[in-house]
C-alpha positions as CSV (number, residue, x, y, z in Angstrom):
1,X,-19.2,-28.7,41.3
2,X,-17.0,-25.8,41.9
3,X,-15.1,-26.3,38.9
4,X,-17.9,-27.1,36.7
5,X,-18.9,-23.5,38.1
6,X,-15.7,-22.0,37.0
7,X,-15.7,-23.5,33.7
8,X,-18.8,-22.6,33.0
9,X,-18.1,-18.7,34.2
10,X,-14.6,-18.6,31.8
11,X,-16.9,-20.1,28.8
12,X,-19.5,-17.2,29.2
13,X,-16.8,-14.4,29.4
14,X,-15.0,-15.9,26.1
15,X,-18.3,-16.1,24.6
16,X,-18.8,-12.2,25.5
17,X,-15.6,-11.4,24.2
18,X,-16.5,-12.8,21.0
19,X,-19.5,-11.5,20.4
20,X,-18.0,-8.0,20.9
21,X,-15.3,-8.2,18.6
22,X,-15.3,-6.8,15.7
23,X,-13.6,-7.5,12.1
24,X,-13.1,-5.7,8.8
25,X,-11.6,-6.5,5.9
26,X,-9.0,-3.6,4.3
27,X,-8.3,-3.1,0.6
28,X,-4.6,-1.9,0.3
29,X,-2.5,-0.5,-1.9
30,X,0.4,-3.2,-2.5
31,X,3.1,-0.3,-1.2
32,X,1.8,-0.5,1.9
33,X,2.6,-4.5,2.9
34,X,4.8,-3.6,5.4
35,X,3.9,-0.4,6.9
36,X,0.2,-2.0,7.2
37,X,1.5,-4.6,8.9
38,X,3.3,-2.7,11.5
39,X,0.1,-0.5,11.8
40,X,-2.5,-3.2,12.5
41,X,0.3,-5.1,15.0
42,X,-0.1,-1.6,17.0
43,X,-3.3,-0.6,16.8
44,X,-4.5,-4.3,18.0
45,X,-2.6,-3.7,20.9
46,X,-5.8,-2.1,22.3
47,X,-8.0,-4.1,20.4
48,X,-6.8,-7.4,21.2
49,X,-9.5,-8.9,20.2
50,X,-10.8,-7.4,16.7
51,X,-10.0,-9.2,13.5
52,X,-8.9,-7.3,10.3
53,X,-8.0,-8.7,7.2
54,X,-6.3,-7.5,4.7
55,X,-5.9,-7.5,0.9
56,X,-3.3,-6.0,-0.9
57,X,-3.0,-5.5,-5.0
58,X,-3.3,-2.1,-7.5
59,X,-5.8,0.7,-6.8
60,X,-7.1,0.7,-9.5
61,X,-7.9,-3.2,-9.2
62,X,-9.8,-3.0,-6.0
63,X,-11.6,0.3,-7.3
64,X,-13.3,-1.9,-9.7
65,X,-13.9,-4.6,-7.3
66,X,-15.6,-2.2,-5.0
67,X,-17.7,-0.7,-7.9
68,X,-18.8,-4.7,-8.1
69,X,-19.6,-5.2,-4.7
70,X,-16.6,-6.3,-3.2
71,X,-16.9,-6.6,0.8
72,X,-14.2,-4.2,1.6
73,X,-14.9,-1.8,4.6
74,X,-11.5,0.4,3.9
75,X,-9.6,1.5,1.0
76,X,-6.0,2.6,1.1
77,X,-5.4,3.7,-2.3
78,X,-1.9,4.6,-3.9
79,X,-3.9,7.4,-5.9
80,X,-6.5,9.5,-4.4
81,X,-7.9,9.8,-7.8
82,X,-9.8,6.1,-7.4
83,X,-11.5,6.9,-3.9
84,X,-12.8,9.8,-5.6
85,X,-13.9,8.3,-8.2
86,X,-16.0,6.1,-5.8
87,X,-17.2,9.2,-3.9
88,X,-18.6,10.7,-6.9
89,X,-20.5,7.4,-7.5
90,X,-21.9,7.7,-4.2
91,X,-19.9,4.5,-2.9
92,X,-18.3,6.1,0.2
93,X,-19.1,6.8,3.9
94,X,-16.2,9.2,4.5
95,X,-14.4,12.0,2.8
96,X,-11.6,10.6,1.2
97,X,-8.8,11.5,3.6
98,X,-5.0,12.0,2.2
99,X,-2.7,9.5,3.8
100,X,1.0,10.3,2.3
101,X,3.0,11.3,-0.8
102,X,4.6,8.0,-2.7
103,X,7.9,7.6,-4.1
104,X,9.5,5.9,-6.6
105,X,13.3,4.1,-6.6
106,X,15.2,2.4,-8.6
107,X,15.8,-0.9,-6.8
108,X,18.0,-3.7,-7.4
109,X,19.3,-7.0,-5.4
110,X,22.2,-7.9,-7.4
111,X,23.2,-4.7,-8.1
112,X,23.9,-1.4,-6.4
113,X,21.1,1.4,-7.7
114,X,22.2,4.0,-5.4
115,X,24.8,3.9,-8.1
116,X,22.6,4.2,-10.8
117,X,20.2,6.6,-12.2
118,X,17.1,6.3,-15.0
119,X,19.6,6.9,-17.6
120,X,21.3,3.4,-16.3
121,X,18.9,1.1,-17.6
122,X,20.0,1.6,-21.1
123,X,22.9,-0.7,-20.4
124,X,22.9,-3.7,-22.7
125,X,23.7,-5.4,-19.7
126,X,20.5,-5.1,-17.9
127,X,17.4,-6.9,-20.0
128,X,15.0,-6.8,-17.4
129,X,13.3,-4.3,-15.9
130,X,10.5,-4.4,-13.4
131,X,7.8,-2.0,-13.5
132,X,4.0,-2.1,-12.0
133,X,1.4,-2.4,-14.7
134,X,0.0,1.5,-15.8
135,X,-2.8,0.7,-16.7
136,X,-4.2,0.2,-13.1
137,X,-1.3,0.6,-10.8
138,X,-0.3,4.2,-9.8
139,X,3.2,3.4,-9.1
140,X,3.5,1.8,-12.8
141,X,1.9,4.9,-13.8
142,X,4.4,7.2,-12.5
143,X,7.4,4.9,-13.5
144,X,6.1,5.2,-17.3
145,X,5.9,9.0,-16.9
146,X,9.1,9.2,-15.2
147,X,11.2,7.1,-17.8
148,X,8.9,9.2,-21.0
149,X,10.0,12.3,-18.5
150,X,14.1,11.1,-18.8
151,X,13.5,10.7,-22.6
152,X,14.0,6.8,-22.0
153,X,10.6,5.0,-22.1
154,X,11.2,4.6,-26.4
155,X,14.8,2.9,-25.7
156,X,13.9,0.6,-22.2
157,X,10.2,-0.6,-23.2
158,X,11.4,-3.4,-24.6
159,X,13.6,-4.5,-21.7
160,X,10.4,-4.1,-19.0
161,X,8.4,-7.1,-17.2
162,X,5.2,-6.1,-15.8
163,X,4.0,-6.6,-12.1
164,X,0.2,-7.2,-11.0
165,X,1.0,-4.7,-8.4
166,X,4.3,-3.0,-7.0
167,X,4.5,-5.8,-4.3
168,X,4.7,-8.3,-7.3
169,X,7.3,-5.9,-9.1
170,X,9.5,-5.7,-6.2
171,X,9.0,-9.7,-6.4
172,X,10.2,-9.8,-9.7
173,X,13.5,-8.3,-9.0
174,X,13.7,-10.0,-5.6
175,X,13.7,-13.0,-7.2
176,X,15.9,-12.5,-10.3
177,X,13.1,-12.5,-12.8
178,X,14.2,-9.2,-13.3
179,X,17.8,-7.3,-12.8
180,X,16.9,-4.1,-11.6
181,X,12.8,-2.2,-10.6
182,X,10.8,1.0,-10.2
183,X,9.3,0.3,-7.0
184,X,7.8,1.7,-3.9
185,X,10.5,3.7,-1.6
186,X,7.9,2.1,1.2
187,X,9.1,-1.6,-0.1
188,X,12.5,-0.5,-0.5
189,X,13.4,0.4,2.6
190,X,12.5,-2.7,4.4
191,X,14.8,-4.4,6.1
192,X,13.8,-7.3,4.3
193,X,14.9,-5.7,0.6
194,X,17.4,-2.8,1.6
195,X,19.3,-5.8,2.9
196,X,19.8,-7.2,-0.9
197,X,20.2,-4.1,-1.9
198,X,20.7,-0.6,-3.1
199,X,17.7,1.8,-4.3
200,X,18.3,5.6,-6.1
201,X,15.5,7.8,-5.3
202,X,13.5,9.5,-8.8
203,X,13.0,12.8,-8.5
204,X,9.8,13.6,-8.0
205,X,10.1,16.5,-10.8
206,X,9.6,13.7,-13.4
207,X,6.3,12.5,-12.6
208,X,2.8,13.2,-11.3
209,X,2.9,14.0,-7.5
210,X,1.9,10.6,-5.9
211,X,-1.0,11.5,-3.4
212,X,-2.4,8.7,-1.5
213,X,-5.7,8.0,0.6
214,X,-7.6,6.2,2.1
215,X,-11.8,5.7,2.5
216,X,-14.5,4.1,4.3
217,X,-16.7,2.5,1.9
218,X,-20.5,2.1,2.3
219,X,-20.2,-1.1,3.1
220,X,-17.8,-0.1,6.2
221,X,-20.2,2.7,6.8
222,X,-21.6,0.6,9.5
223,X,-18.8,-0.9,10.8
224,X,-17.2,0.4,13.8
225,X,-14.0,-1.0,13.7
226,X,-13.4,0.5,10.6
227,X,-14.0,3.7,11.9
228,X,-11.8,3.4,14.8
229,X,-9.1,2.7,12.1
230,X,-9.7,5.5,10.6
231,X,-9.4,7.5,13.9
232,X,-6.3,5.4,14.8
233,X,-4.5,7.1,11.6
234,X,-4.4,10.1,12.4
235,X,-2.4,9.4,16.1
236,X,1.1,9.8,16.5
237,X,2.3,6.2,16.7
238,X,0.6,5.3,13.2
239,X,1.9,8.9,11.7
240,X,5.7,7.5,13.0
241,X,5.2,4.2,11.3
242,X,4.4,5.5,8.1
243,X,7.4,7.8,8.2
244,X,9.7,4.9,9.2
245,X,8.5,3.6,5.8
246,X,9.6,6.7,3.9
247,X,6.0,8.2,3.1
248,X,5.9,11.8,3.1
249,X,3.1,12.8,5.5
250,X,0.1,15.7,4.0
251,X,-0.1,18.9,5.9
252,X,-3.6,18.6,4.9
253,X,-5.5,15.9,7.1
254,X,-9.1,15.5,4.9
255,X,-10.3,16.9,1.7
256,X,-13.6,15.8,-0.2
């Protein structure tokens, strides 16, 4: 009888712990995969039981897909220009709040890029070259205006292989599909790739300044955990974590 007792007592506190977690899904800009993942790994360390899921791809993907409906209660974007494009369409529940500056390298596993520069991948010897799409990814964005920047875009455009996202680009070169890529400093300097290999850092003087951030949207608005997120981005571990990932902190916490 006793232990029917004590069963019955550890099924009602699991069944309160479950109906007081929380979950959110994230929408996240592919240059974020690793730092995210480091970020939710410490913020669930007090929130042990909340479940968030997250999606990664290109901004300007997911800015569509929230336009649609899409269930997505937070959206780091790698431009600020798409979460305020959904503020102006009255899609948001917070002012869109600048997370860091992006980077672009040159990236390579089979060869060493910290060797190289933009003017490198006219070498007849390298055929393919990794960028993330323009037409919706920010970082392919900024590759094309760096390399049109360098004078270069004319003579390597018919060399480059297109990623769904920088995640995918850095994929591409990862696996061999392509030699060398303009990719995320924040995927570059993962253990996981700056193990393969080298990456030279673009100046920033030949494209666009690369400001991210991030919103709830009105379907998070509502959402608690996705608030406390929020919150949790502005502490000094998540602050460290992004810098570990080479993202160049705002001195400017919110703007609308």
């Amino acid at each position: 009888m006793k232990f029917i007792r004590l069963l019955l007592l550890g099924c009602a506190l699991l069944f309160s712990l479950a109906v007081h977690a929380e979950t959110m899904t994230i929408a996240a800009a592919a240059d974020l995969k690793f730092a995210m993942d480091d970020l939710i790994h410490n913020f669930k360390s007090t929130h042990p039981n909340d479940e968030i899921k997250v999606v990664y791809g290109s901004s300007g993907n997911f800015t569509t897909q929230i336009t649609q409906g899409a269930p997505y209660d937070v959206f780091f974007s790698a431009d600020i220009g798409f979460p305020r494009k959904l503020a102006q369409m009255k899609m948001t529940a917070s002012p869109v709040i600048p997370y860091a500056m992006g980077r672009i390298v040159l990236w390579s596993a089979t060869r060493n890029a910290s060797k190289m520069s933009l003017s490198s991948l006219t070498d007849p010897s390298i055929t393919r070259i990794a960028i993330a799409n323009p037409k919706h990814a920010p970082y392919g964005q900024r590759a094309e205006e760096a390399l049109r920047s360098a004078g270069l875009w004319d003579k390597v455009e018919p060399k480059l292989v297109y990623g769904e996202n920088i995640a995918q680009t850095a994929q591409f070169v990862q696996t061999g599909n392509a030699q060398v890529g303009i990719i995320a400093l924040s995927l570059a300097v993962n253990p996981q790739l700056a193990s393969q290999g080298g990456y030279w850092l673009i100046p920033d003087s030949l494209h666009s300044p690369m400001e991210q951030a991030y919103v709830i949207t009105s379907h998070g608005a509502e959402n608690p955990l996705a608030h406390q997120f929020v919150a949790y981005m502005n502490s000094t571990p998540a602050r460290a974590i992004m810098t570990q990932y080479g993202f160049v902190l705002p001195s400017v916490a919110t703007t609308k």
